[in-house]
Backbone bond lengths (Angstrom), bond angles and torsions (degrees), N, CA, C in turn:
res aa  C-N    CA-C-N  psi(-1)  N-CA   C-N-CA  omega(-1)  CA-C   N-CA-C  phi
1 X - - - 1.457 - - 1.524 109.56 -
2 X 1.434 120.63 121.01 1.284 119.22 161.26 1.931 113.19 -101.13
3 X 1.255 81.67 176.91 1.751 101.50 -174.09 1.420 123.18 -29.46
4 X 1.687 93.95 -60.47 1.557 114.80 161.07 1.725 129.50 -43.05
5 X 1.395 101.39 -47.32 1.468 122.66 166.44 1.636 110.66 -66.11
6 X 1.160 138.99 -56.60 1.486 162.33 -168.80 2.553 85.48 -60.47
7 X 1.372 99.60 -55.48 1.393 83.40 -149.61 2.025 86.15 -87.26
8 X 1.112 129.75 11.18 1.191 125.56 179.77 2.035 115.11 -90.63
9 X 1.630 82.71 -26.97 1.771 109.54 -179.49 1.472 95.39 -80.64
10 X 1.125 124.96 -54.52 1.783 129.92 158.92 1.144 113.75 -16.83
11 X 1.702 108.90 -72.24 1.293 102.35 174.62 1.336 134.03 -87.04
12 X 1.167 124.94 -8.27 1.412 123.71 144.03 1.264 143.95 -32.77
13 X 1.578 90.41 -45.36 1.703 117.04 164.58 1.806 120.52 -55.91
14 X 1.422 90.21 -26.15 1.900 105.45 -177.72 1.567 90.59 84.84
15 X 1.335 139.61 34.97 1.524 136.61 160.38 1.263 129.95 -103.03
16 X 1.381 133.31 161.89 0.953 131.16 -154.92 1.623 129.89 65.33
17 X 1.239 112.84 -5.19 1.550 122.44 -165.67 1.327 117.09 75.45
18 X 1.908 115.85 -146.61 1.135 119.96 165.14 1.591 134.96 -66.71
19 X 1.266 102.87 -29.05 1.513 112.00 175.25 1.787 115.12 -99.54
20 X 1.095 102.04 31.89 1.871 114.21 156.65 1.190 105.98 -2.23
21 X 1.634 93.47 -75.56 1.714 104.07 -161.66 1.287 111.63 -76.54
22 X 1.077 127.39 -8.55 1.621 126.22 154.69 1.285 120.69 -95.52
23 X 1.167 139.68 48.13 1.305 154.07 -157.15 1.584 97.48 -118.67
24 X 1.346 104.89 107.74 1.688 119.21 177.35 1.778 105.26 -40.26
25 X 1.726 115.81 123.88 0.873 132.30 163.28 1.707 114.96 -63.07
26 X 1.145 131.47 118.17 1.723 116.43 171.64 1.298 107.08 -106.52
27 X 1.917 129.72 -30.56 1.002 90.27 -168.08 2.142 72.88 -167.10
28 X 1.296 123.42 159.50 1.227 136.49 178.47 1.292 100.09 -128.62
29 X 1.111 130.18 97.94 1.646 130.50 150.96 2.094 111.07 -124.32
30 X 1.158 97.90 -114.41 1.489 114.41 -171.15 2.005 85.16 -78.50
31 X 0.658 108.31 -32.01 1.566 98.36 172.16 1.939 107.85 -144.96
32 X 1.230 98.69 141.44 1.584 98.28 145.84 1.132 141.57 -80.11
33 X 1.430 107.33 144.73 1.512 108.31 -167.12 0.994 126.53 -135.07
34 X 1.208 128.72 123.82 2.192 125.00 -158.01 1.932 81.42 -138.04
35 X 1.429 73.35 -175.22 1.484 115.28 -135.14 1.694 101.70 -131.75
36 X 1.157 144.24 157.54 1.462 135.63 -150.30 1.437 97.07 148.29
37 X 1.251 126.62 114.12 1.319 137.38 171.12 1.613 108.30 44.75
38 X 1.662 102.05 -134.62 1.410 110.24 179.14 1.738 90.28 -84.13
39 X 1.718 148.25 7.14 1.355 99.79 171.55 1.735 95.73 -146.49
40 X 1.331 90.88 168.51 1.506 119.34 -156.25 2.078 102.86 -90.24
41 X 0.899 123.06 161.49 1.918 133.14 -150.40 1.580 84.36 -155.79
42 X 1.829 112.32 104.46 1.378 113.20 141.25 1.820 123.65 -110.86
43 X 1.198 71.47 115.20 2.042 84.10 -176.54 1.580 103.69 -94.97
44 X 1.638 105.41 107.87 1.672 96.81 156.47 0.941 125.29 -65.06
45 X 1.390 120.30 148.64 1.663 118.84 168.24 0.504 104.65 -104.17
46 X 1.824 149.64 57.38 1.286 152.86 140.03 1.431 112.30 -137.03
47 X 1.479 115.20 127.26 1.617 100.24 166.18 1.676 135.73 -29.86
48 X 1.688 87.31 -52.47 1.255 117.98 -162.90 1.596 100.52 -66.85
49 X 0.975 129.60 14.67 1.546 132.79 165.91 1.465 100.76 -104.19
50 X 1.025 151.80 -35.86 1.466 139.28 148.12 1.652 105.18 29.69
51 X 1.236 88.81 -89.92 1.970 99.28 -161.01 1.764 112.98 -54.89
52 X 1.788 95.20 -19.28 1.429 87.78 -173.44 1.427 115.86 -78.91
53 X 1.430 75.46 -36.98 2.257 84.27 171.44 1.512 120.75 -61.36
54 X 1.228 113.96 1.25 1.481 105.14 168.28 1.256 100.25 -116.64
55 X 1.618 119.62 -23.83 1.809 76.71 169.37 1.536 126.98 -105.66
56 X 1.427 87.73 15.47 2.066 76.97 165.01 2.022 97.62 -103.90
57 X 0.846 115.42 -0.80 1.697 98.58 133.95 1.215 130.18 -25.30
58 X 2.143 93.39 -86.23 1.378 135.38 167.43 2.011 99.79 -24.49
59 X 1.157 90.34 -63.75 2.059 99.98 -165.13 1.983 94.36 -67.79
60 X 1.037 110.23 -37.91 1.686 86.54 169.06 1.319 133.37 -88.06
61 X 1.600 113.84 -6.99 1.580 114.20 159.72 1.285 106.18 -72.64
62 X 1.350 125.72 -21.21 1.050 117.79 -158.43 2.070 113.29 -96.50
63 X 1.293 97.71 -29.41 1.583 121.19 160.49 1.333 110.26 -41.26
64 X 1.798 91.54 -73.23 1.747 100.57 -169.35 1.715 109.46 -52.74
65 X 1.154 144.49 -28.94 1.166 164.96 -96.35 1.470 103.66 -130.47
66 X 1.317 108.32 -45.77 1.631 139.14 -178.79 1.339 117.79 -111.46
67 X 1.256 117.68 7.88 1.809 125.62 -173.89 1.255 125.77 55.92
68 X 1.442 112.14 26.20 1.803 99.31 157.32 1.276 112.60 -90.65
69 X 1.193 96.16 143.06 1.695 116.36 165.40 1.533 132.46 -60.53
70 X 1.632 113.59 70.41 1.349 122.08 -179.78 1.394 106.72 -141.10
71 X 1.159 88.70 153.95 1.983 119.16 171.92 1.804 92.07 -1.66
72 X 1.469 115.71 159.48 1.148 120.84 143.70 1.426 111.06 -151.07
73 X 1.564 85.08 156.65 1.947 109.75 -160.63 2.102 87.20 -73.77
74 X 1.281 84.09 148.65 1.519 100.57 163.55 1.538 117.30 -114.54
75 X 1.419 118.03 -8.00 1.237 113.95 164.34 1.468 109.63 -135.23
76 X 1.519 137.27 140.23 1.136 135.15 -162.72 1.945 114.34 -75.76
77 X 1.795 116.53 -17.59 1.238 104.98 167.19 1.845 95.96 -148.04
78 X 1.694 94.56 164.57 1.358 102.37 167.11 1.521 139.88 -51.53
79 X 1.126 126.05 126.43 1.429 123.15 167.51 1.907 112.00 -76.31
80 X 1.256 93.79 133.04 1.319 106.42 -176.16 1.247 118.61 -97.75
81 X 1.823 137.05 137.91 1.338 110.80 -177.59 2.119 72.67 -168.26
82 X 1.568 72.29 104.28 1.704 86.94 159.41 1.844 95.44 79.65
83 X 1.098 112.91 23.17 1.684 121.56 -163.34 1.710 113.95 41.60
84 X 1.382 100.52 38.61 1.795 106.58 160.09 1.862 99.34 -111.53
85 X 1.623 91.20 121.17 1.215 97.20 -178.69 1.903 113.26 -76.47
86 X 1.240 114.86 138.42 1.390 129.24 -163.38 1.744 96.64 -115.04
87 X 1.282 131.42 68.89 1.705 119.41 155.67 1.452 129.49 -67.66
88 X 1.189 130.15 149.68 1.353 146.41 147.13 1.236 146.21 -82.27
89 X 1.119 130.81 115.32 1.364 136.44 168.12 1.576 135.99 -113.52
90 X 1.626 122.46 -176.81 0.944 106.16 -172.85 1.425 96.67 -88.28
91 X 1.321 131.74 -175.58 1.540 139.22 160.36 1.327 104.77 -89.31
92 X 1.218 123.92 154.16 1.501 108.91 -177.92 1.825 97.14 -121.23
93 X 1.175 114.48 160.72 1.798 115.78 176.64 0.998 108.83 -52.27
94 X 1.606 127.75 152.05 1.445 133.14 171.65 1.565 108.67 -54.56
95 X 1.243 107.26 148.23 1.490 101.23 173.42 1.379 135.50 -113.40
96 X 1.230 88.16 144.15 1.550 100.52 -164.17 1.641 152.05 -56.49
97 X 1.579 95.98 0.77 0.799 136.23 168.18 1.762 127.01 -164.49
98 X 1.720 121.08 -174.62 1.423 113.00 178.98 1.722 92.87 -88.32
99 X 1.524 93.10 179.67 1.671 90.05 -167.95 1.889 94.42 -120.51
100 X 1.149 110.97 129.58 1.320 148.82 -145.00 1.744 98.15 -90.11
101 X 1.420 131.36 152.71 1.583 134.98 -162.56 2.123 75.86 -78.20
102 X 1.079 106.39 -58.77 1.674 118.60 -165.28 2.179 96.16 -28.23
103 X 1.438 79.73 -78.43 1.460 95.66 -179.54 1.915 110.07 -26.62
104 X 1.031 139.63 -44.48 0.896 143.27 -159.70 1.165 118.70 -91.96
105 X 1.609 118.19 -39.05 1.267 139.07 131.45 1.773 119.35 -12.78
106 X 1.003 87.52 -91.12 1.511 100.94 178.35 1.665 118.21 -27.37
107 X 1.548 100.37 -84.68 1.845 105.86 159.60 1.491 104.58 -33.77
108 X 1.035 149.00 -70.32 1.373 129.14 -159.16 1.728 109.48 -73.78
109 X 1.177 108.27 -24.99 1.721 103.61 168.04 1.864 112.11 -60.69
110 X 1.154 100.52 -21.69 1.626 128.92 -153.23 1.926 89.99 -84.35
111 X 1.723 105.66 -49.33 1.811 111.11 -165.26 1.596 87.85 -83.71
112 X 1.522 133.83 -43.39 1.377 133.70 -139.66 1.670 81.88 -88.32
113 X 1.280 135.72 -7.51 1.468 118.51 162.90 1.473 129.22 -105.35
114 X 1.695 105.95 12.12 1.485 107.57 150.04 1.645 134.51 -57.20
115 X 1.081 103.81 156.45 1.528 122.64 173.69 1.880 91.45 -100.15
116 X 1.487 96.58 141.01 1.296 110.44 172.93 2.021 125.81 -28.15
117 X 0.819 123.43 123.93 1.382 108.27 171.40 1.453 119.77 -54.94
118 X 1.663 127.63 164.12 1.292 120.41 158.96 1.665 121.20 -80.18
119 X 1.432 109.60 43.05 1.451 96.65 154.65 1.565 105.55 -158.35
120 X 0.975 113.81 -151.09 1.577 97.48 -173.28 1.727 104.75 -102.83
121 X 1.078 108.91 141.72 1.832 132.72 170.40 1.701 98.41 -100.14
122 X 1.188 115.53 127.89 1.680 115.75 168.64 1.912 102.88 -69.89
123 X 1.246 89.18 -178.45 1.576 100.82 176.72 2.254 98.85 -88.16
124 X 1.254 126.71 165.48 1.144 113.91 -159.39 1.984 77.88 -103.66
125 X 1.074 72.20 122.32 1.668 93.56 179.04 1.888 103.23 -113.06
126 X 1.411 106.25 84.65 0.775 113.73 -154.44 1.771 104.83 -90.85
127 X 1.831 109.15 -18.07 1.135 88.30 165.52 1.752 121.20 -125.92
128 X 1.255 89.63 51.45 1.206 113.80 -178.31 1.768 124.90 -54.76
129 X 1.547 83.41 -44.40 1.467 102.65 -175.84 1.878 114.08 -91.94
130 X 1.339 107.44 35.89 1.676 110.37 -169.73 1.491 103.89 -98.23
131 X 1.361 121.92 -22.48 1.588 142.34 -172.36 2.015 97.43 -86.58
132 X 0.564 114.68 -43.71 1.226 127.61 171.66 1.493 133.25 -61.25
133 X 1.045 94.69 -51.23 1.864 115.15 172.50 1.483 103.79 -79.41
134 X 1.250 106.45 -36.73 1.688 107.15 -170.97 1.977 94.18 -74.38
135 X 1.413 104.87 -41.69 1.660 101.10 -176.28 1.587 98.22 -65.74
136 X 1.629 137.97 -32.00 1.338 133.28 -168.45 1.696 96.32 -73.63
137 X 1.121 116.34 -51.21 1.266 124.44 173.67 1.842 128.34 -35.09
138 X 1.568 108.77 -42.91 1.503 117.68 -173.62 1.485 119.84 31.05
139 X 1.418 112.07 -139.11 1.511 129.10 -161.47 1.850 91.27 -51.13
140 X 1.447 118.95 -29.40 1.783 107.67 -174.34 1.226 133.61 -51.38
141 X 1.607 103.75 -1.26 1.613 118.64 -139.02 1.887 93.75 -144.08
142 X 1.234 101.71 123.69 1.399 97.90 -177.31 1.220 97.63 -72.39
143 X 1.447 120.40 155.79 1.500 126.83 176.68 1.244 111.75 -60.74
144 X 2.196 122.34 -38.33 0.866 129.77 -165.44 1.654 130.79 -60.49
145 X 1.853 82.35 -25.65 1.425 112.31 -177.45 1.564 101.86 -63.81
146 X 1.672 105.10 -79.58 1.392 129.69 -179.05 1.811 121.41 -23.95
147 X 1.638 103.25 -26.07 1.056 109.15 -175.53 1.532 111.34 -86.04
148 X 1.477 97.34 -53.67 1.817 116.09 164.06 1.773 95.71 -30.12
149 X 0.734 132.04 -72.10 1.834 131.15 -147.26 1.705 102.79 -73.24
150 X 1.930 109.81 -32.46 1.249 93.21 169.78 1.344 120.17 -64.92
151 X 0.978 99.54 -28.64 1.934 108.89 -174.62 1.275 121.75 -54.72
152 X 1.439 89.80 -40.50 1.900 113.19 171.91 1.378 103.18 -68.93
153 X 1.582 122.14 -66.07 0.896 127.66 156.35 1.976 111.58 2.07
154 X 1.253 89.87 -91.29 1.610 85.15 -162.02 1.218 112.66 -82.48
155 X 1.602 125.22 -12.01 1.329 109.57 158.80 2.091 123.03 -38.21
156 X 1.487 84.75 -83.25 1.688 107.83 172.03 1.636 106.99 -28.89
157 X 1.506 125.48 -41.78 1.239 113.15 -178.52 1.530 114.75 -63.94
158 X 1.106 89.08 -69.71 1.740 103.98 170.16 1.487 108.39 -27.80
159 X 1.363 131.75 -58.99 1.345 121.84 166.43 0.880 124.38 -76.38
160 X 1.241 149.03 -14.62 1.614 144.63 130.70 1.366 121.69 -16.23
161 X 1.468 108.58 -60.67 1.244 120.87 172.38 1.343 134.56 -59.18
162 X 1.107 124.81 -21.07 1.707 137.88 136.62 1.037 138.34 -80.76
163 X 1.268 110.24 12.39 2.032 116.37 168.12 1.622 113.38 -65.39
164 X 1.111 107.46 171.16 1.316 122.06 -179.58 0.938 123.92 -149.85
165 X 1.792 124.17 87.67 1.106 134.36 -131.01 2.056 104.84 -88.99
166 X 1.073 105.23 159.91 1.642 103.51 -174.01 1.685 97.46 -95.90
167 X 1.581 125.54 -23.99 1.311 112.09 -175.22 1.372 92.71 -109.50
168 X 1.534 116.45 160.46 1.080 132.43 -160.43 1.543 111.09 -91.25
169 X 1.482 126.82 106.26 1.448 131.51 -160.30 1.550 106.76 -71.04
170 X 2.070 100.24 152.32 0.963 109.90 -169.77 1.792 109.55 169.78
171 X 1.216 127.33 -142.36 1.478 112.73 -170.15 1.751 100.19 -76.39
172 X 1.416 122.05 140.55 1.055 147.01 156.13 1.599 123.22 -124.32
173 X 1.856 93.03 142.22 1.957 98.52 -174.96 1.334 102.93 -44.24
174 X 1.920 96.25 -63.32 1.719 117.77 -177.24 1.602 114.26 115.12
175 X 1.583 117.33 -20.01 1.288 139.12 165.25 1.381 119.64 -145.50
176 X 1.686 107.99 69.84 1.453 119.61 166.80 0.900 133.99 -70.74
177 X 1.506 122.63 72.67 1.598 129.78 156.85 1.407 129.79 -92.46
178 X 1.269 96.47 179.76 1.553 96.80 -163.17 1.598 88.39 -90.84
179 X 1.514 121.26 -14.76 1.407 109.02 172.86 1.576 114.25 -70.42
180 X 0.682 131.76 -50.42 1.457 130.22 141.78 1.111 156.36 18.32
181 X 1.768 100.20 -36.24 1.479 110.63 -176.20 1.856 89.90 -143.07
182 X 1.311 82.27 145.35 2.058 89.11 -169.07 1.590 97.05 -130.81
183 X 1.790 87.88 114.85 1.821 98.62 174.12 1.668 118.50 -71.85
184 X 0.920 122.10 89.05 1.306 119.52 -171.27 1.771 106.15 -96.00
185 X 1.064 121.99 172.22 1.566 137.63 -168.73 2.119 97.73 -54.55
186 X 1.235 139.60 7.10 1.173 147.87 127.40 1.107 155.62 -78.06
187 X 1.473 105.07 -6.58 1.475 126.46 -167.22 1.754 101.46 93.27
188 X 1.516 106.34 177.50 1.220 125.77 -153.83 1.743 100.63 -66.17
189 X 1.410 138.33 156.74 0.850 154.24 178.19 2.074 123.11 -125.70
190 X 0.856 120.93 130.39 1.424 109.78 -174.40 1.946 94.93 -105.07
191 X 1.376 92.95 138.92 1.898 116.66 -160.77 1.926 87.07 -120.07
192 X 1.423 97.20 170.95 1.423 113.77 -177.26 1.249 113.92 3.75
193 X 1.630 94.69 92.63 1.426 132.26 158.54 1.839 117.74 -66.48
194 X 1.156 128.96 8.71 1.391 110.16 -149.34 1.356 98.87 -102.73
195 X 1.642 106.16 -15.17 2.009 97.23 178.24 1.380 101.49 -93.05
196 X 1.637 132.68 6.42 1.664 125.41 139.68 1.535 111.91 14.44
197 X 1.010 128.28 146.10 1.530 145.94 -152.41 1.114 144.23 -178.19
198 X 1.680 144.88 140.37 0.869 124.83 177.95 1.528 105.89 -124.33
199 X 1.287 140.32 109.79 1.508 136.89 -140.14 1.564 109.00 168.87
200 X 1.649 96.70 -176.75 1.450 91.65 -150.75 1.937 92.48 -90.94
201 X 1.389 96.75 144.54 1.742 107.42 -150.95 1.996 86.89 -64.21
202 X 1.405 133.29 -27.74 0.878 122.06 154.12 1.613 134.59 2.23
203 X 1.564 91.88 -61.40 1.499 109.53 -177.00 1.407 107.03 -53.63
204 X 1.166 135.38 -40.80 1.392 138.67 -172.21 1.257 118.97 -71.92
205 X 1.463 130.36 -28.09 1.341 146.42 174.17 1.116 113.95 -78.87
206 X 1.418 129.59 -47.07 1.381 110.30 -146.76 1.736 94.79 -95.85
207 X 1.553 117.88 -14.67 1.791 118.59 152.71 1.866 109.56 -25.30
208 X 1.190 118.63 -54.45 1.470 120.08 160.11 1.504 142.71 -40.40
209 X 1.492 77.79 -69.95 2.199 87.41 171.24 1.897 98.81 -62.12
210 X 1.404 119.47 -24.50 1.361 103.80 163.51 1.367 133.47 -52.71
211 X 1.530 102.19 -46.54 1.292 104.91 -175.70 1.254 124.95 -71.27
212 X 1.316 102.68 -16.67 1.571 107.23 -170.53 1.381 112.03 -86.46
213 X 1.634 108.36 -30.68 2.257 100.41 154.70 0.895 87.55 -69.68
214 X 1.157 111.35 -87.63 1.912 111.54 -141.54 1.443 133.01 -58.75
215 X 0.921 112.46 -12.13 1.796 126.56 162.52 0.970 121.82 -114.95
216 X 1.775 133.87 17.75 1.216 120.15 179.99 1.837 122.97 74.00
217 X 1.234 119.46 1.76 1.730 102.85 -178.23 1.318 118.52 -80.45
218 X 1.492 94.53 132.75 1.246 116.49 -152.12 1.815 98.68 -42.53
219 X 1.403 142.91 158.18 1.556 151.66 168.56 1.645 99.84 -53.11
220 X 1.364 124.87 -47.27 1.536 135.12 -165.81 1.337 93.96 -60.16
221 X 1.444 120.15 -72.49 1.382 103.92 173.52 1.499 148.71 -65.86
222 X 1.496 104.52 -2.51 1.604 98.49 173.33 1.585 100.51 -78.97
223 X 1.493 111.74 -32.49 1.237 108.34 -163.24 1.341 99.93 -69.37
224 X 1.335 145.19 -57.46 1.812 133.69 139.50 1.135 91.88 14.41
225 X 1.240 125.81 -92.27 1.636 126.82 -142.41 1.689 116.72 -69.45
226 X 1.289 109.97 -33.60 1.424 99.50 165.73 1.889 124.33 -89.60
227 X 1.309 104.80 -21.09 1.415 101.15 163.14 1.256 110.37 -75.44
228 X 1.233 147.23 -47.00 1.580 128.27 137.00 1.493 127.56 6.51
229 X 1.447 103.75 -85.83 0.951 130.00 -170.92 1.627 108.64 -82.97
230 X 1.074 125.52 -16.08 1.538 118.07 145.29 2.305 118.94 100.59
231 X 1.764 77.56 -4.00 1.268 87.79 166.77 1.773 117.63 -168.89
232 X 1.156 113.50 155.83 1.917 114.14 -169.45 1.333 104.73 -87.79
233 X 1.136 128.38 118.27 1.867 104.53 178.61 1.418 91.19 -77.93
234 X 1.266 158.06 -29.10 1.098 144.72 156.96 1.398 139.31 6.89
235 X 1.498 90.29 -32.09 1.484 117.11 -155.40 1.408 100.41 -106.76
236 X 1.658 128.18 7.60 1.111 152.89 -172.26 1.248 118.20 -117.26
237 X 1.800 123.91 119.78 1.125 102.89 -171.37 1.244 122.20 -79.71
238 X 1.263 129.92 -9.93 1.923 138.09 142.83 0.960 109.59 9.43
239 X 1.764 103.59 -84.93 1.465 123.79 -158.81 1.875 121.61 -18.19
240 X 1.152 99.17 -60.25 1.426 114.12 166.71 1.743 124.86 -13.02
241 X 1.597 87.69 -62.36 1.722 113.94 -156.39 1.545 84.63 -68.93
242 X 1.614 105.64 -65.10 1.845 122.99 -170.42 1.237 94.61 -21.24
243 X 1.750 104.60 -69.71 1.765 118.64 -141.49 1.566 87.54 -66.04
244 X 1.313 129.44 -41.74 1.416 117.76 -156.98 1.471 103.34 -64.33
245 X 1.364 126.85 -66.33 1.281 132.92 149.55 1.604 118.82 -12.38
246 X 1.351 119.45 -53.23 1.305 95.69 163.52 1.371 126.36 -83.02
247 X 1.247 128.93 -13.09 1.469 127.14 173.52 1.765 95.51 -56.41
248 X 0.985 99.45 -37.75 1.683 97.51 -153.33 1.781 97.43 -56.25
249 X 1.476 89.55 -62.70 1.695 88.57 -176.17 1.390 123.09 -65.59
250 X 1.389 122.39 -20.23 1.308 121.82 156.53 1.823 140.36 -41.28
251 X 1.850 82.08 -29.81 1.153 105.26 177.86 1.646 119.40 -69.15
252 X 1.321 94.65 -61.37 1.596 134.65 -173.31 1.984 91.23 -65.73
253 X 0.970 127.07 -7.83 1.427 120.41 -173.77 1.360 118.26 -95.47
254 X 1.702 103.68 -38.42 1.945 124.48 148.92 1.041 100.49 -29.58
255 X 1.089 99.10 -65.85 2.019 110.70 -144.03 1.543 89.62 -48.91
256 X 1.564 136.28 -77.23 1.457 123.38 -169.51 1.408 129.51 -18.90
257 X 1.393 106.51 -26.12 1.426 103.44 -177.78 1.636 120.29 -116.88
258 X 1.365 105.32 5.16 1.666 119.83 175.79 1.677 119.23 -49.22
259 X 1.935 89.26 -28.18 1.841 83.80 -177.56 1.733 99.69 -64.86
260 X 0.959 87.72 -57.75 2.134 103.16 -174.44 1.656 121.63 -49.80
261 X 1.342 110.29 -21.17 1.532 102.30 -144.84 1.615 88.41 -140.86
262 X 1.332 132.35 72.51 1.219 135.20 144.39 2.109 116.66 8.94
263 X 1.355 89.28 -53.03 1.851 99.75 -162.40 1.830 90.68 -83.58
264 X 1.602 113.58 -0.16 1.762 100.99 -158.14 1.511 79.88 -109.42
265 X 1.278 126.90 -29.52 1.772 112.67 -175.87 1.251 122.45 -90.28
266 X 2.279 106.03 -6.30 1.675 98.44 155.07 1.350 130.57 -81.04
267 X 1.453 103.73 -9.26 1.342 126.06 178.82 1.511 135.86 -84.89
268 X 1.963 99.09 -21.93 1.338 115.81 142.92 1.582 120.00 -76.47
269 X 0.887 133.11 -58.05 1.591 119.31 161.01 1.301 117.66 -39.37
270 X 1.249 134.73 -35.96 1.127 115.01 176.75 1.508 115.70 -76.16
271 X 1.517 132.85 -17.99 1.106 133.42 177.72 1.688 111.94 -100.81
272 X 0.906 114.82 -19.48 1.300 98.71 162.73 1.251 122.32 -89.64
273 X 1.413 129.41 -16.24 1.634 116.50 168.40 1.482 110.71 -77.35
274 X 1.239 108.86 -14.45 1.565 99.89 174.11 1.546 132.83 -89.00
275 X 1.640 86.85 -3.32 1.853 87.74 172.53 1.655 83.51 -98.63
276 X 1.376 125.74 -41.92 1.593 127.95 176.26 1.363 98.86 -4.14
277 X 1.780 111.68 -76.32 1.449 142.70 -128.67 1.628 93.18 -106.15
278 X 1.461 124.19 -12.25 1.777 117.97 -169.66 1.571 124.70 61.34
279 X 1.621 100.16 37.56 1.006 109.46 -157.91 1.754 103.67 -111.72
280 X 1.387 111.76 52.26 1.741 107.49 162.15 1.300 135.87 -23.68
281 X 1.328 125.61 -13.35 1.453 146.54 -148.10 1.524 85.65 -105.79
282 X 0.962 150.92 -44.09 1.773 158.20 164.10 1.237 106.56 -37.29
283 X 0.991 103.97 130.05 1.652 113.79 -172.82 1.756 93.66 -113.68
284 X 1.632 103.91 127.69 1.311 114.87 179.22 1.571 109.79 -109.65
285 X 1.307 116.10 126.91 1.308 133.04 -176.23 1.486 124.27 -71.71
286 X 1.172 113.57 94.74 1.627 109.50 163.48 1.454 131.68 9.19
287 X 1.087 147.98 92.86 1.167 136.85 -178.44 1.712 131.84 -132.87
């Protein structure tokens, strides 16, 4: 699904009003997302996101419900059109500032001390979605590559699956960034709920010690985030398996958009020769 496709399913949906197709772009990943008055339009571009869009619904009735500070739905289920799920939300105020390693911290100290929800959270199947991206991906993607990541792929799971986590498992975001949470005129807010989870709280941390190889964040601020947050998973021999596991799918998440996006298939080459080569020292670019 491209842009064009994404704001045509929009209006199909009857969203955005009359000017659909001019409906502020915010952001193209696992879904697109525009902008329309006071509320916000996430269109998957995959069927197969269906189930997720109802339950991070589910995880924001269920937020608001219990007093954390996240996103809220403006309509209680997805609109369907062509089985790309279409949700709603509110828009939230511009914010008032950038959002801080602390800030992010906090909210997840805030989810990692829930009690289970009343319905079911999957396990964070984090590389669940690598078979998928690589099929969104096609002819963009050398086969040679595609095969490499399954391999990784199921290595990393397999050792995932025998860890033994030091914090005690249970609800996780599943993609803890600092993009993530939007300081608005209330204090910080936690945004895209949909990789919601039930898993080892691990998963949420070591998204950090990632960023700080592989994207460059600055040392001052990770250390923010775990004195914040009150402990290093670092200090865990886990970390490893997690982070590798997420490199993997990080990788495999480019690739979907390599046919379309010129800047997304130099950016998969650059990340796959560097797990290729074991080369952590590569700084992978935002995308």
């Amino acid at each position: 699904m491209d842009e064009t496709r994404a704001r045509s399913v929009l209006a199909r949906a009857g969203l955005g009003g009359p000017g659909a197709a001019a409906a502020e772009l915010l952001s193209f990943g696992e879904n697109a997302v525009f902008a329309a008055g006071g509320l916000v339009f996430k269109v998957g571009r995959d069927p197969e996101l269906s189930a997720r869009a109802v339950r991070e619904l589910a995880v924001a009735e269920w937020l608001e419900g219990i007093g954390i500070a996240a996103v809220r739905a403006a309509e209680p289920a997805p609109r369907l059109v062509d089985g790309h799920p279409v949700t709603v939300w509110h828009r939230l105020p511009p914010a008032v500032r950038p959002t801080g390693p602390a800030d992010l911290a906090h909210l997840l100290r805030a989810v990692h001390a829930l009690p289970a929800p009343p319905f079911d959270l999957p396990p964070r199947d984090l590389l669940g979605g690598v078979e998928r991206w690589l099929r969104l991906a096609g002819d963009a993607v050398d086969p040679a590559d595609a095969a490499y990541l399954r391999l990784r792929r199921d290595s990393f799971a397999a050792d995932a699956a025998a860890l033994t986590p030091r914090l005690t498992p249970g609800p996780v975001h599943g993609d803890a960034l600092p993009r993530n949470v939007h300081v608005g005129p209330d204090g910080p807010v936690l945004v895209d709920l949909e990789t919601f989870a039930s898993d080892l709280r691990e998963h949420d941390l070591v998204v950090m010690d990632l960023s700080r190889d592989r994207y460059g964040m600055p040392a001052e601020q990770y250390d923010a985030f775990t004195g914040a947050y009150g402990w290093d998973v670092r200090e865990w021999e886990g970390a490893r398996v997690l982070r590798g596991a997420r490199e993997t799918a990080s990788c495999a998440w480019v690739a979907q958009h390599a046919g379309v996006n010129p800047a997304a298939a130099v950016e998969f080459r650059r990340r796959v020769d560097s797990l290729r080569e074991n080369r952590p020292d590569v700084r992978w670019h935002p995308f």
